[in-house]
C-alpha angles and dihedrals in degrees: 000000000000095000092041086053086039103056086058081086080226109141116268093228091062098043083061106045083046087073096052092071099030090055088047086047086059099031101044097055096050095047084051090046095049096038087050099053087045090058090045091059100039095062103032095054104027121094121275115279114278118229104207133049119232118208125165088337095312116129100211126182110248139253091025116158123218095282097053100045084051083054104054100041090051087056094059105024097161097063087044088059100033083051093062100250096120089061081165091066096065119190093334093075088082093061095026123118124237082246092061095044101041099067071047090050084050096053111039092044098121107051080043099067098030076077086050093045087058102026080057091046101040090054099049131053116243115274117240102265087047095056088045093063086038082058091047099039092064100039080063085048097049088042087054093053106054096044084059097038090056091048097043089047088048097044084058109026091233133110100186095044087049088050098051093052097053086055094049095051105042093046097037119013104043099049089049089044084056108053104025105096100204128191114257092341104090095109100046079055089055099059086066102099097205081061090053085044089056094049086053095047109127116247097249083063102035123078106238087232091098133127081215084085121196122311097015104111134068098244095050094255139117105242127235086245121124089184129075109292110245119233117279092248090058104049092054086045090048101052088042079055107068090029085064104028091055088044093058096044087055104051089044093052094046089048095054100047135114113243 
């Protein structure tokens, strides 16, 4: 097939750049059509919507932020501490007075309502706003893939080798990547693109257990990262990065091989 695409006399750089837009016209659509299907079944056959949220026997109103939250639970500290939240308080929450949990309730406020966060998540379905950046969040990811997947195949000359390594990378690379905190070592973990896709995750998709925290990514959710979140403008930098970083190494090393 690439001498049959090389004795066109076209040049080898657009042939390869062709491919770029003809494999997203394919790829794009399906992913729509499947994701779409998905979110039609999803609300049409799931329960109805609950309107509380339940941790650790709690019944919380829903959609709170982190003041609120806060709020609530410093109105009523001895269920907070009899429920398990205060883990820091050990056997002495039961006996202990609203004076002594509520400096624990301070304190231990954001990992508090992270469980909140996916406990809230993990009970509703997404909004539709919310499905529509899932939708759009992993047609970027697909996208991704398969930019990366042609240079990479190019780049070897292999398929199958290509293949292999996206998967490994996605499946096992990039979640380790993502919740390993290693010395000295955080930024080299953020050049991975897979690590940039999870800080831009929506929230229907992320767990609320981050260190992104709410309202620090672009697309309103709390990340899958256990590692510092990078700036915005990294990240973006980050993800056009490999898009065209990949592209690049693809269309040189079509251009310089032997037909």
């Amino acid at each position: 097939m690439f001498r049959h695409l090389v004795i066109t006399d076209r040049s080898r750089v657009a042939l390869y750049l062709a491919r770029i837009p003809a494999g997203l016209v394919i790829t794009v659509p399906l992913v729509a059509l499947a994701f779409a299907m998905n979110c039609l079944v999803t609300t049409y056959e799931s329960p109805p919507p609950p309107t509380s949220v339940h941790m650790n026997g709690l019944t919380l109103a829903e959609n709170l932020n982190q003041a609120g939250l806060q709020t609530w639970l410093l109105q009523r500290p001895q269920q907070a501490a009899t429920r398990g939240l205060l883990l820091g308080l050990g056997p002495a929450a039961v006996t202990a007075t609203p004076a002594q949990i509520r400096p624990v309730i301070d304190k231990n406020i954001a990992s508090i309502y992270s469980a909140y966060i996916a406990d809230e998540i993990s009970g509703s379905d997404p909004a539709a706003n919310e499905m529509a950046k899932i939708g759009l969040w992993l047609e970027l990811e697909v996208g991704i893939g398969f930019v990366v997947g042609l240079g990479l195949g190019s780049l070897t000359g292999q398929w199958t080798t290509a293949t292999i390594a996206l998967i490994a990378l996605e499946i096992i690379a990039t979640p380790l990547l993502a919740v390993a905190r290693i010395p000295y070592f955080i930024n080299g973990q953020r050049l991975v693109v897979g690590v940039a896709m999870d800080q831009l995750r929506p929230a229907g998709l992320a767990s609320g257990n981050s260190a992104g925290g709410p309202g620090q990514l672009l697309t309103g959710g709390h990340g899958a990262l256990s590692i510092p979140p990078m700036p915005t403008w990294a990240m973006i930098s980050m993800i056009a990065g490999w898009i065209a970083g990949w592209s690049v190494i693809g269309a040189w090393r079509m251009s310089t091989r032997d037909a």
